[in-house]
DOTILO-903212 format. One line per 8 residues: number of its first residue (from 1); for each residue x, y, z of N, C-alpha, C, O, CB. Coordinates in steps of 0.02 Angstrom, whole numbers. Last residue first. Glycine has a CB too. Layout:
# residues N
NUM = X Y Z X Y Z X Y Z X Y Z X Y Z ~ ...
//
This chain:
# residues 105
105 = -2255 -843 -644 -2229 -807 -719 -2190 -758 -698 -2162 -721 -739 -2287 -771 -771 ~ -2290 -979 -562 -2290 -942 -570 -2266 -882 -614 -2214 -900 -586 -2289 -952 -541 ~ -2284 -1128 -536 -2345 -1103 -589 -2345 -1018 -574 -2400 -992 -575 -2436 -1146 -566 ~ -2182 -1178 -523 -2214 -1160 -450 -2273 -1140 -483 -2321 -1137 -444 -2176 -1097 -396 ~ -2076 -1179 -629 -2125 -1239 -605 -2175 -1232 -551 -2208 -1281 -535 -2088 -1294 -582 ~ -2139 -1031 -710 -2101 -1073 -671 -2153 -1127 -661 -2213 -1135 -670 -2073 -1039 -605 ~ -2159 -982 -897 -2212 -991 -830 -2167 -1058 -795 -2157 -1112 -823 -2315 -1016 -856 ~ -2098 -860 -978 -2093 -929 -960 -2137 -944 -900 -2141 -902 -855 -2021 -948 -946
97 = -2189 -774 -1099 -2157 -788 -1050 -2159 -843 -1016 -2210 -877 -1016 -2162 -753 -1020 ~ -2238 -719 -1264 -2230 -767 -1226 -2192 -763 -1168 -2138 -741 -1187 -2211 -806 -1258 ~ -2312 -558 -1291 -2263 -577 -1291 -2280 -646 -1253 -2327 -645 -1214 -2217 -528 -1268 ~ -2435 -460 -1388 -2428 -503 -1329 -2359 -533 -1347 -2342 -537 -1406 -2491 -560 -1320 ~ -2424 -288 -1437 -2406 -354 -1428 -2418 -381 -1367 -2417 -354 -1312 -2345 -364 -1441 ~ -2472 -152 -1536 -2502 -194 -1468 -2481 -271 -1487 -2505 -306 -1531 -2600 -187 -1456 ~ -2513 -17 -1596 -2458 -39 -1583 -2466 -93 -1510 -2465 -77 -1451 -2411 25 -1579 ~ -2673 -3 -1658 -2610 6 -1610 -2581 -37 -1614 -2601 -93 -1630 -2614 15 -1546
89 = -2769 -2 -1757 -2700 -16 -1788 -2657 10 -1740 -2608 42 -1758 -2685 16 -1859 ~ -2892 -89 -1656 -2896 -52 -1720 -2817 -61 -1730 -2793 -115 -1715 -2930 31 -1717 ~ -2845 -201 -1553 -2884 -114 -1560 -2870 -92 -1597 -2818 -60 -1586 -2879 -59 -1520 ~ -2807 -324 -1446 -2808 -285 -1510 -2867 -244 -1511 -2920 -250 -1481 -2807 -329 -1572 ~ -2798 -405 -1345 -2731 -373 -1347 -2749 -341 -1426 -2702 -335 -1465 -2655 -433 -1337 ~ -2922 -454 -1311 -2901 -404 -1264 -2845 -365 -1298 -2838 -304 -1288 -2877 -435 -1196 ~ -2923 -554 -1392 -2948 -494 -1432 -2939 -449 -1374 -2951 -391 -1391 -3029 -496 -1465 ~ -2821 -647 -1344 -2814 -598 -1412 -2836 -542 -1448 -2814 -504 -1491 -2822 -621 -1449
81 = -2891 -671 -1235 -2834 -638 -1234 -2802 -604 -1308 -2771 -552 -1318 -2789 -687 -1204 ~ -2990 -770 -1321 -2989 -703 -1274 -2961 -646 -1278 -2978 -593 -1305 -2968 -710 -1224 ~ -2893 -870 -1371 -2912 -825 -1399 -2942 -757 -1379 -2930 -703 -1405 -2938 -850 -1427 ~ -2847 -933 -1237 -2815 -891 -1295 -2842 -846 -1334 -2823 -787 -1335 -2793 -925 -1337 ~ -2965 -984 -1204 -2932 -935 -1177 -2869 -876 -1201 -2855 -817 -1192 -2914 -968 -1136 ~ -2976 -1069 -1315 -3047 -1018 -1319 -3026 -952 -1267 -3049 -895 -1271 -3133 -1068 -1281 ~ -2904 -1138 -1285 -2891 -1110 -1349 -2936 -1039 -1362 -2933 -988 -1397 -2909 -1168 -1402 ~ -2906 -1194 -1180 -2861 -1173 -1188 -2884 -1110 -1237 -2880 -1050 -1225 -2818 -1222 -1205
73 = -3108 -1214 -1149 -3016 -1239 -1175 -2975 -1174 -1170 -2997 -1118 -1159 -3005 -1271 -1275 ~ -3194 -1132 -1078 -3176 -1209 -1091 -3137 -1249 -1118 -3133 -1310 -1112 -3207 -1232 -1110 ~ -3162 -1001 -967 -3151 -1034 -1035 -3151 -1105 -1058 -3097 -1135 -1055 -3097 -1018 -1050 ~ -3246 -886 -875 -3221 -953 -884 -3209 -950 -959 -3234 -912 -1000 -3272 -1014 -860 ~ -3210 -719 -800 -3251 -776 -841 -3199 -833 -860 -3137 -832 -860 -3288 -744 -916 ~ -3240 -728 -607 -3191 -706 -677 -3240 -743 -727 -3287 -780 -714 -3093 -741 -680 ~ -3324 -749 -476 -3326 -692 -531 -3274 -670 -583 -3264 -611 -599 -3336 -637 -500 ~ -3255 -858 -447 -3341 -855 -473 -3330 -784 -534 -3329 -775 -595 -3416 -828 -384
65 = -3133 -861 -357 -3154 -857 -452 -3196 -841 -508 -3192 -824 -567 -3158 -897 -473 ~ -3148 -710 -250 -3156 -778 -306 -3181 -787 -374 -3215 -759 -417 -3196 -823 -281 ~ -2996 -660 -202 -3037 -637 -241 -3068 -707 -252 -3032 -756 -262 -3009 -594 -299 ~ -2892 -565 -56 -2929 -644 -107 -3005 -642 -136 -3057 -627 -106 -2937 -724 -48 ~ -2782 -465 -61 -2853 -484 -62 -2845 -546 -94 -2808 -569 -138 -2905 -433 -98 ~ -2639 -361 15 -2665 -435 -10 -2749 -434 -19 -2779 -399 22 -2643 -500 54 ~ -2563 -220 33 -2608 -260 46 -2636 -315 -2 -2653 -300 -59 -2649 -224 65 ~ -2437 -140 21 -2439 -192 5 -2511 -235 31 -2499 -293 48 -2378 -211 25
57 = -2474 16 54 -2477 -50 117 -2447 -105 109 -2425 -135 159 -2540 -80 131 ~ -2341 11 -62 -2375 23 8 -2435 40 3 -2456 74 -43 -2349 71 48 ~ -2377 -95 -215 -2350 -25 -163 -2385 -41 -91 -2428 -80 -71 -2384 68 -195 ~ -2421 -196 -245 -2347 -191 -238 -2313 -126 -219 -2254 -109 -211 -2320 -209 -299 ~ -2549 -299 -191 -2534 -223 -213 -2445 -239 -196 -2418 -276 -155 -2584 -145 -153 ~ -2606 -468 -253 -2562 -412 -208 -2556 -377 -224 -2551 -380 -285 -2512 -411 -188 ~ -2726 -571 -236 -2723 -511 -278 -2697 -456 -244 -2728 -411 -216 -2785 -493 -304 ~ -2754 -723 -256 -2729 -677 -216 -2711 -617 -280 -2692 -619 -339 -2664 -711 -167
49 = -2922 -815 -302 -2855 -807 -316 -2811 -730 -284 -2845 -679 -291 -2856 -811 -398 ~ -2992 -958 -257 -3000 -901 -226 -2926 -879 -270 -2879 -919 -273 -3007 -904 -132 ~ -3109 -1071 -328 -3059 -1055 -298 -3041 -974 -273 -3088 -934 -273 -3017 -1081 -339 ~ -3188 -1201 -421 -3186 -1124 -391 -3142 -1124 -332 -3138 -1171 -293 -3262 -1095 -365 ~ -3066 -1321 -488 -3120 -1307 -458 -3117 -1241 -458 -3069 -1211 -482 -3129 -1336 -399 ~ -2957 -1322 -577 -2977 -1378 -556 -3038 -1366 -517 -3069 -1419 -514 -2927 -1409 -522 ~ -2920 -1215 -710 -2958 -1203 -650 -2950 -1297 -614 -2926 -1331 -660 -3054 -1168 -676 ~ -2783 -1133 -773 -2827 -1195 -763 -2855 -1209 -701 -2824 -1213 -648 -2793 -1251 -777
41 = -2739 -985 -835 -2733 -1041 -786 -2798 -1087 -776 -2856 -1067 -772 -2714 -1010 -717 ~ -2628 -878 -919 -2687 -912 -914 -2689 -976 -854 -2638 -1006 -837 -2700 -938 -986 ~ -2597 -709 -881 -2588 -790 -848 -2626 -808 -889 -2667 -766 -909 -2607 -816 -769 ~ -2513 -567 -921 -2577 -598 -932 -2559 -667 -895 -2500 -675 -881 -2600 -604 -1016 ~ -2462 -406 -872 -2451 -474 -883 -2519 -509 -884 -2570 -487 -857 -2405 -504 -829 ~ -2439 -240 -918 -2460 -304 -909 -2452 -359 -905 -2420 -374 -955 -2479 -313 -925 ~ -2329 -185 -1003 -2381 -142 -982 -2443 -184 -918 -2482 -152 -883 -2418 -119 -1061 ~ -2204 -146 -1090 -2237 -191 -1049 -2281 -152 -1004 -2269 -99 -975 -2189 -235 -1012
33 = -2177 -40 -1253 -2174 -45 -1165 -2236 -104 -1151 -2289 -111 -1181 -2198 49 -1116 ~ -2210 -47 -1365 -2136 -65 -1344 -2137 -67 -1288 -2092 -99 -1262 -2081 -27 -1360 ~ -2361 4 -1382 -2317 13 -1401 -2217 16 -1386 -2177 62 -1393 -2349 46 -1413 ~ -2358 -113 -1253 -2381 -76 -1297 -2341 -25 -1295 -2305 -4 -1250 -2442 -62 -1293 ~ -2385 -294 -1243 -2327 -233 -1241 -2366 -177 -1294 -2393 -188 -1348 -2234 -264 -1277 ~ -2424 -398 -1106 -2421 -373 -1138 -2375 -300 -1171 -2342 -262 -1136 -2462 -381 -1128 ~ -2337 -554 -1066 -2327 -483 -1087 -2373 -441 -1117 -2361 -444 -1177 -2281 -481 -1126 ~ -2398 -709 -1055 -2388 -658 -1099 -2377 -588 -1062 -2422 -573 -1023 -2447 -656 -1145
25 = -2415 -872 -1006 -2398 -815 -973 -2379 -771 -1020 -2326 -792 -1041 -2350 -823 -925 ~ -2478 -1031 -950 -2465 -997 -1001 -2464 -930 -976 -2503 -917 -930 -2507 -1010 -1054 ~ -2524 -1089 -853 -2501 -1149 -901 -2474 -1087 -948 -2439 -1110 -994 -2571 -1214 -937 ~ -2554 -1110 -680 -2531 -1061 -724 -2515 -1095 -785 -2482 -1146 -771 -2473 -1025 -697 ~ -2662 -1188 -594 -2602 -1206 -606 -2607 -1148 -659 -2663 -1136 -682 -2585 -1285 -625 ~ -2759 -1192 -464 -2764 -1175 -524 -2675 -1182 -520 -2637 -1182 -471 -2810 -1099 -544 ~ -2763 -1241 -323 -2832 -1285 -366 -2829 -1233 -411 -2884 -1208 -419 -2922 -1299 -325 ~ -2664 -1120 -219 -2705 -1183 -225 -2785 -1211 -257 -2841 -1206 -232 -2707 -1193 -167
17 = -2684 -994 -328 -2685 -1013 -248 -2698 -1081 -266 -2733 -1100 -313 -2745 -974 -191 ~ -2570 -868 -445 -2634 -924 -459 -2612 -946 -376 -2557 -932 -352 -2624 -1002 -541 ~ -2601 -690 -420 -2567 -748 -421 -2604 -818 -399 -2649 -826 -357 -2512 -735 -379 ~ -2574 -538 -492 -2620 -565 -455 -2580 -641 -478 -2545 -652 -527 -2708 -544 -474 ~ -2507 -389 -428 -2500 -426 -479 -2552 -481 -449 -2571 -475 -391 -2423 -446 -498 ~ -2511 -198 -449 -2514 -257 -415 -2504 -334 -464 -2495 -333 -525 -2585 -251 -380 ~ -2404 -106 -484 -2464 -88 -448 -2471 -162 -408 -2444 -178 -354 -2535 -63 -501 ~ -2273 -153 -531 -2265 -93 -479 -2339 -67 -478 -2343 -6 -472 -2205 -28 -504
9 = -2354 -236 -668 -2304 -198 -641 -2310 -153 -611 -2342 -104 -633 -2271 -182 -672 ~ -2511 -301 -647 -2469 -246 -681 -2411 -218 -653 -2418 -173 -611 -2506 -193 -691 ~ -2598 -437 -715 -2544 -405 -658 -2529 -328 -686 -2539 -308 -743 -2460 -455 -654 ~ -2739 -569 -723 -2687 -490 -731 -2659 -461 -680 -2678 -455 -622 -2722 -428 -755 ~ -2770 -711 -758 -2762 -682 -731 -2704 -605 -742 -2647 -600 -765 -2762 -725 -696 ~ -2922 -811 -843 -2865 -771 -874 -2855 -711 -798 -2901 -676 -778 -2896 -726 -968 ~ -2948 -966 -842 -2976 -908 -822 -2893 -866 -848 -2837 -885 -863 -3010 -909 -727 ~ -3024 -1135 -892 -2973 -1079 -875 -3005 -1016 -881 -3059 -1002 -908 -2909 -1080 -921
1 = -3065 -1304 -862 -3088 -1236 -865 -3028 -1190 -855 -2986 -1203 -812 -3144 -1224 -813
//
């Protein structure tokens, strides 16, 4: 099972916790500016995923999974994410990024 996680530069970013592994990581870019990051990540069970603010307070939440939606393949997560990243004739890329061995992007 996978779930699709979001960040956003200098607000917050959210990050896979023990029992999901990160397998895939996009940019989004609009029009030329990064705007987002996307995860995809593999569920091994429900889980809880951290969701840090990157301004002050910097406060942390743990969120659960329950409430993201699931995907039953890869592909079906992918594709998701595809139609997140399109809207009529904007200027809207997903970019590939490397996802560390720590499963993080």
């Amino acid at each position: 099972m996978f779930v699709l996680l979001t960040s956003r530069p200098g607000q917050f970013r959210t990050e896979p916790t023990d029992g999901m592994t990160a397998v895939e990581a996009y940019d989004y870019v609009f029009y030329g500016k990064p705007t987002a990051r996307f995860v995809i990540a593999e569920l091994a069970a429900d889980t809880r995923i951290r969701i840090r603010e990157e301004t002050p307070p910097g406060i942390v939440n743990l969120v659960s999974t329950r409430f993201l939606d699931k995907y039953a393949t890869l592909e079906a997560a992918r594709d998701a994410l595809r139609q997140l990243a399109s809207f009529g004739s904007m200027d809207i890329d997903l970019v590939p990024v490397p996802v560390a061995a720590d499963g993080r992007s």
